[in-house]
N, C-alpha and C positions, 0 to 999 in steps of 0.2 A: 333494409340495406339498399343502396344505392346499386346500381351496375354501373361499369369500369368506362371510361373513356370510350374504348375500341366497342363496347358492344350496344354506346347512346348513337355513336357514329355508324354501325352498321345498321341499328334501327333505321336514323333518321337517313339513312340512304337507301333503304326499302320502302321508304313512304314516298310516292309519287308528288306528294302536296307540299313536301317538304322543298321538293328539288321547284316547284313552280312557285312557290312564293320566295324560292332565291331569287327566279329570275323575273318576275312582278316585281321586287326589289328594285334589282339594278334597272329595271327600263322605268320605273318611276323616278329613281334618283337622275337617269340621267335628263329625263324629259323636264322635271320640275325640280335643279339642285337648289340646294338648301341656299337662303340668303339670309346675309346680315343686314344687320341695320340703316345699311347706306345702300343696300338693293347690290353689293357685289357678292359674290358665289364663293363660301367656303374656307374664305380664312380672313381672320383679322387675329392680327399679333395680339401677343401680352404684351400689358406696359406697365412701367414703376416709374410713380414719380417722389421721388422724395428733396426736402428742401434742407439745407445747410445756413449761416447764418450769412454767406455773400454769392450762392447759387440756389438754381433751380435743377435738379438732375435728374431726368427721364431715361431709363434703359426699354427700349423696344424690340421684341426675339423678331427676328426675321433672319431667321437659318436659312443657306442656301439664294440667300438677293446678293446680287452684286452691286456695288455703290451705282452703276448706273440704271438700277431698276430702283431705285427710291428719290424720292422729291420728299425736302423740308422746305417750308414757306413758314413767314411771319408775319403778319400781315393787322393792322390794328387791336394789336392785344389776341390774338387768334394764331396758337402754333398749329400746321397743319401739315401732315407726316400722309405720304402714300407711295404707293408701288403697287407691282404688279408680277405676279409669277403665274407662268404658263405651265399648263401641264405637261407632260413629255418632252419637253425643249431637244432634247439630243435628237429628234428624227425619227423614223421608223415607226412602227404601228406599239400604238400602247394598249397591252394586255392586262396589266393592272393597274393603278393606281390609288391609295390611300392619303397621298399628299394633300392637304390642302392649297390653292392653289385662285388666282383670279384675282383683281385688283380691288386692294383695299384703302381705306382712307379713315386715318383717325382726327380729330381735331379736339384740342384742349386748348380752353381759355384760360389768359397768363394774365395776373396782374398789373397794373400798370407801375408797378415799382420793380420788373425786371429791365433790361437795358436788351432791347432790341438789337442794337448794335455790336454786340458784345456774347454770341451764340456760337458755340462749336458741335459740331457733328461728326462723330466717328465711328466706322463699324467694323466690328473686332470680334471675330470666333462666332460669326453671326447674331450679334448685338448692338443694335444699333445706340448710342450711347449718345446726349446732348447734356451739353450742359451752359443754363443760362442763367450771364451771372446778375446781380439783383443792382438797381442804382444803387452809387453810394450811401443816399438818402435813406435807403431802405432798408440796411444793415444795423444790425442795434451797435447800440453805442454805451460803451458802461458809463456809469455815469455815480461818481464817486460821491458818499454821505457825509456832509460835516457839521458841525456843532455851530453855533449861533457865532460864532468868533473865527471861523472860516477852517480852523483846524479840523484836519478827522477824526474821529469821535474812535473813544477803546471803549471796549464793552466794562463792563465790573467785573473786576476779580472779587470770585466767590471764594468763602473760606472754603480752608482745607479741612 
């Protein structure tokens, strides 16, 4: 049988080792925080790309950025998305935080049948939303089947 919540928490608050590897903890995370992949501290967004048959649509979460804490760049086939959120911004002495927070930078390579020129950015309920649309060239095109005589061809009617 297990013991209850209140009596793992009174243990582990009568273990003295318990309370110094909290704080081993926190002074290791603050001295060495954790990095991503482009060497910034602690956050990099989720992102969605998915394609349509005359765009490119990318949703990026960044809750809590205001449009003038993020940069979109285009740059030879190379979309490139970054910002930066600071921790405790409002002032005063920060007692906690869990936020992820520090400047990140994604980069996703576009193919050359999108249209550069032709790219919207919007950010909405903290989502940052683009969408880019594809050259004309690039969008399929139906392309109707005919019979040797230039007519479109009927299937056979199968008996009944």
């Amino acid at each position: 049988m297990f013991p209850n919540l209140a009596t793992r928490w009174q243990a582990a608050a009568a273990d003295p080792f318990v309370a110094i590897r909290r704080e081993m903890d926190q002074a290791f995370e603050e001295l060495f925080p954790q990095r991503t992949a482009n060497g910034s501290t602690g956050y990099r967004p989720a992102m969605t790309i998915r394609e349509t048959d005359d765009a490119l649509l990318l949703e990026i979460d960044v809750p809590g950025f205001r449009q003038e804490d993020l940069d979109v760049q285009f740059h030879d086939g190379m979309l490139t998305l970054s910002g930066e959120r600071r921790p405790c911004e409002e002032g005063g002495r920060c007692w906690h935080n869990e936020r992820g927070f520090g400047r990140f930078e994604r980069h996703v390579r576009l193919s050359d049948k999108v249209d550069a020129s032709n790219v919207k950015a919007e950010l909405t309920n903290g989502v940052l939303s683009l969408r880019i649309a594809k050259k004309p060239e690039a969008q399929p095109v139906k392309i109707a089947v005919t019979s040797p005589t230039g007519q479109p061809t009927e299937s056979p009617k199968l008996p009944e």
